[in-house]
Each structure stands twice: as structure tokens, then as C-alpha cells.
N, C-alpha and C positions, 0 to 999 in steps of 0.2 A: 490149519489147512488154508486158512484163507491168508491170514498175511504170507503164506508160503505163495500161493497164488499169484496175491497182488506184488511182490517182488520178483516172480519171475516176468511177469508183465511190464512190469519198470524196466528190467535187467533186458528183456525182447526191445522194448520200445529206446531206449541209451543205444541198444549196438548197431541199430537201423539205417546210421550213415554208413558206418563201417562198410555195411553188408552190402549197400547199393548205392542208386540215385536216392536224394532224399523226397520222401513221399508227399504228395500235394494234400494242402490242405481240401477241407470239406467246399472250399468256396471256389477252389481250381477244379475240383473232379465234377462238375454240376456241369453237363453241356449249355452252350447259348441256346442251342433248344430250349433246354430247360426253363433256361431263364424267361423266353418269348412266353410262355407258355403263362406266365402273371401270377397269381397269387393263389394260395390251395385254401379249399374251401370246403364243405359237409359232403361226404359222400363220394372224394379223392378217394383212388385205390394207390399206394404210393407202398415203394419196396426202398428197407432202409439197409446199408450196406458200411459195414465195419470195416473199416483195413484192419487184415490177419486174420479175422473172421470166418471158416468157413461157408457158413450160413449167412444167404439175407433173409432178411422177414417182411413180411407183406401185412399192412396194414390201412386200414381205412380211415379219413378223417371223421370222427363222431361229427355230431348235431351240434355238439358245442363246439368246434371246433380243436377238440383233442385227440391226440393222437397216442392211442394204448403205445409206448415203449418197454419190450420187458425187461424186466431190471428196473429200468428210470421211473413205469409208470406214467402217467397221463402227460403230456408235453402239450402245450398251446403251440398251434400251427396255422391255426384260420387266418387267413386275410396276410399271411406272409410269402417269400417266394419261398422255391425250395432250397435256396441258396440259405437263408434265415433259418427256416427249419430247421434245414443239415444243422447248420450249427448252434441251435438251441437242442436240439438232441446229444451233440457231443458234447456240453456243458452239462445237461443233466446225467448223461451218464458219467462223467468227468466228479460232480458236486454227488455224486451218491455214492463214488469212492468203489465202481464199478473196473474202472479204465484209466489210467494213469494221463495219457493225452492220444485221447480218441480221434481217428479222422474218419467223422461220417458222409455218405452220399444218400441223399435224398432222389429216388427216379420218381416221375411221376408216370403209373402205368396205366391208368385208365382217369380221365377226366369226368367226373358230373357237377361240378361246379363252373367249368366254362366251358358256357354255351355260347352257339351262334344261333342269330335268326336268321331265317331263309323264308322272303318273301316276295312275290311278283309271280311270276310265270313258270312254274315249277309246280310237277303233280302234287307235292303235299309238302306246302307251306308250313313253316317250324321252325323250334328252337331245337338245334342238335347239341351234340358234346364234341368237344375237339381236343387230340391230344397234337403233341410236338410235330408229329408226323402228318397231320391232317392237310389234305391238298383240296383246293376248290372241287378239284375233279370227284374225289371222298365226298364232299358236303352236296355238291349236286345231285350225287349217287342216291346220299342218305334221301334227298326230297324228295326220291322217286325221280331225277331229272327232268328237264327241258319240255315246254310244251311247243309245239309247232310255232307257234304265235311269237314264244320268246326273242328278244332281240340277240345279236351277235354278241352284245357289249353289254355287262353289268358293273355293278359298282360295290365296293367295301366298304362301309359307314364305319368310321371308328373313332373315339372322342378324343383328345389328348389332354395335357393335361390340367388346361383349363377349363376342359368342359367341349367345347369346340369340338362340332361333328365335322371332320374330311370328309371327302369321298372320292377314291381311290378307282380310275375305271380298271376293266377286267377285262381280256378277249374271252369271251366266252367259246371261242372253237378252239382258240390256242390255252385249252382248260390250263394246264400247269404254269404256264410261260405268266407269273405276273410280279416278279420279284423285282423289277425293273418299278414298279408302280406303287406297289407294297412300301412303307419303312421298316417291315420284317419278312422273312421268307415264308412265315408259316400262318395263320389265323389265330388270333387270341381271344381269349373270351370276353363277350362284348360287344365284339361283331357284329355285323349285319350283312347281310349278302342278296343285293338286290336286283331281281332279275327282271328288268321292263316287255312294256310288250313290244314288239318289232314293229318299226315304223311300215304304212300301209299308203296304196296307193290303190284309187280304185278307177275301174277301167267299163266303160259302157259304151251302149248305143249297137253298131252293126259288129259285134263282136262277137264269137259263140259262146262263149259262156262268161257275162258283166260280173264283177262282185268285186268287193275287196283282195288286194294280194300285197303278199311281203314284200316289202320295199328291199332289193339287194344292193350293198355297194356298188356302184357303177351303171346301174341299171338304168337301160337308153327307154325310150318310149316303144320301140318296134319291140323289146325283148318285153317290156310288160303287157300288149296287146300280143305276142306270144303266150302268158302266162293265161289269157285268159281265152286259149284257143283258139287267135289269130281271126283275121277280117273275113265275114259273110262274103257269100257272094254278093249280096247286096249295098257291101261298104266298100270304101273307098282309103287307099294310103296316102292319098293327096290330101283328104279333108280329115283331117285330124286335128281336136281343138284341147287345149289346157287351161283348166281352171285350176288359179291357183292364189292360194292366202297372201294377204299382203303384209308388210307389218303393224298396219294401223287396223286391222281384222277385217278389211274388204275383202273381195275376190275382182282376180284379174281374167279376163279369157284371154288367151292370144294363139296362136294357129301353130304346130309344130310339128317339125317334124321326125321322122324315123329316127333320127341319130342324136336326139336331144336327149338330155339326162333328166331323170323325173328326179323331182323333192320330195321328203314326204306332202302328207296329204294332198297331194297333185289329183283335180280328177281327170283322167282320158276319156275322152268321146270320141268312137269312130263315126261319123258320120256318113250318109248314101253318098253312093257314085250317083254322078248329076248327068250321066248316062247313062 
């Protein structure tokens, strides 16, 4: 029964041009996805899929980095892509005399071997999982997202392959939009995802309520003495003074007005009407 088997498997696998276009290998059928996605590692949930096959099978990478194939039995898969996989699984089921000339795909459906960290200004700071699919907006989500304080603009830390950390900026309001910045579309494990706190300007003296406030793009001095409830009766828009860092870590004061652009760390003082 079996060599009856394995010759009609042959005898399927020979007539295969005939019958169509001819079929991609395991190293064509693997998306670029896939590939971004870097190396499988202990605790991968990965579905492995035969051409002709009806069935795929779902399996996990072990601890040791094996991976149960039935028929083949244990396959080393850790610290490979799934490009490599695919095709150390279609040799071993090829070399156990299972499949005459196997074309397998490797998907990877669930990640826990690549992570990302998520640190800075985000409710709950961490190492997440990311699969091919994962978008900043996903990784945000997962940290519990943004705290008020967070800035607009974060950063992707990723090594290559010297070792050498980039770092990639991010719109953090235009969450999806970062492919342009990215050298991939997607997050790989290894990442890091770092969310600063927003630059701050702080604002005192005859104003109704002094404190620290968010520094926004474009932000004139009249809109940040708005932010902090606009001038007492007993202040004045003429006497308005800016203390502000220098490069050598003085501070400068100089008088300004309404329509000036604050920097960070800028402090505003409204000073009395002299009337």
C-alpha cells in the first residue's frame, strides 16, 4: 500500500506542469511580511501548509527550539526565518521518504518570541508580541496608550547589523502613517518604541491659573497665557517677559510679545499693569 502511495504521489507531482502554472517553491509562497517578521523562536504558534494537502497543521515552536512535524518528527526551527523553516521541513519530510518533492509554507500566526518594548509616557510600559500585521497604533493600544504628557513625536530603536541602535521618529497622531521613516512597514522583534514626555512651557505671575503646560507646534506666547487661563485683571499684555535657556545653560530674560513663538522650556511671566 505504501509504494502504491508514494507512486501515485510521484505520478500527481510529474503531471503538475501539465495541469497548470507551475507551482512556487516554499521560498516564493512565504509573504515579505513574513519575512520582516525575523527569526522563530520558543513559543511561535506557526501553521505549516503542504501544496495538495488538504489540511494545514498548527504547531508551536518547543523550548528547544523544535518543531513537532507529523510524519518528519522534531525539525530545528529556532533562531531561523520562516523562509528556512519552510524549507528544512520540506527536506525532512522529502529525506523520510514521506513526499516525493514537497512545497511547504510556513505562516507565522501568533508571535511570543518577538517582542517589542514600549517605554516613556504610556499607561503600562512593556515588552509586547508583534506579529506581521502589528501597527504602532496595535502596540500603543496594547500599553494601555498615551498619557496626556506624552509628546506628538516618538521614536523606533532598532540595531542593524552591526549592532548600531537607529532611531527612527514616529508621528505619534498620524499613529499608522510611519513607513516613510521605517526601513520596514511593519515592527520586528527587537524593537523598541519610545514615547517622550511633551516638551513644556511654563507660564506665571498675573495669570489665572500659573503651572506647567504642553508645549504645541506653533505655539505663540498669547495662546500659552490662554492655556493658563488668560491675564488677571491685574496683569497687563504689554508687560510680558521670557526667560529663556541659552546654549551655554544661562538664562536670558527679554520682553515679548503676543505673537512670539514660545521654545521649550520658555518660562512666561505676566507681569502688573503699571496702571
Amino acid at each position: 500500500m505504501r509504494k502504491r502511495r508514494l507512486f501515485v504521489i510521484a505520478l500527481a507531482v510529474a503531471l503538475l506542469p501539465a495541469i497548470g502554472a507551475a507551482v512556487p517553491s516554499s521560498e516564493t509562497q512565504v509573504s515579505s511580511d513574513q519575512q520582516r517578521m525575523g527569526l522563530l523562536g520558543p513559543g511561535d504558534s506557526v501553521t505549516i501548509q503542504i501544496y495538495g494537502q488538504p489540511e494545514s497543521t498548527n504547531v508551536y515552536v518547543g523550548d528547544d527550539g523544535m518543531l513537532s512535524v507529523p510524519l518528519a518528527g522534531p525539525v530545528p526551527v529556532g533562531g531561523v526565518s520562516p523562509v528556512d523553516a519552510a524549507a528544512r521541513v520540506a527536506k525532512a519530510l522529502k529525506d523520510g521518504g514521506y513526499f516525493v518533492d514537497p512545497h511547504v509554507t510556513i505562516i507565522v500566526t501568533q508571535s511570543h518570541s518577538q517582542l517589542v518594548s514600549v517605554v516613556g509616557e504610556v499607561e503600562n510600559p512593556g515588552r509586547y508580541p508583534v506579529t506581521p500585521r502589528t501597527t504602532i497604533v496595535d502596540l500603543v493600544a496594547l500599553a494601555g496608550g498615551t498619557k496626556d504628557t506624552a509628546s506628538d513625536v516618538g521614536y523606533v530603536l532598532r540595531s542593524d547589523a552591526t549592532g548600531h541602535i537607529n532611531r527612527y521618529p514616529i508621528n505619534l497622531n498620524g499613529l499608522t502613517d510611519f513607513a516613510d521613516s521605517l526601513p520596514t512597514a511593519t515592527l520586528l522583534g527587537g524593537d523598541s518604541l519610545v514615547v517622550p514626555r511633551a516638551a513644556q512651557c511654563y507660564v506665571y505671575g498675573e495669570v489665572t491659573t500659573p503651572g506647567a503646560y504642553r508645549l504645541e507646534a506653533g505655539m505663540t506666547v498669547l495662546q500659552a497665557i490662554s492655556k493658563a487661563g488668560g491675564v488677571t485683571a491685574r496683569g497687563s499684555e504689554r508687560r510680558i517677559q521670557v526667560k529663556r535657556a541659552t546654549k551655554d545653560g544661562h538664562y536670558e530674560i527679554s520682553r515679548a510679545k503676543p505673537g512670539d513663538l514660545v521654545q521649550p522650556d520658555d518660562i512666561i511671566r505676566v507681569k502688573e499693569s503699571i496702571f
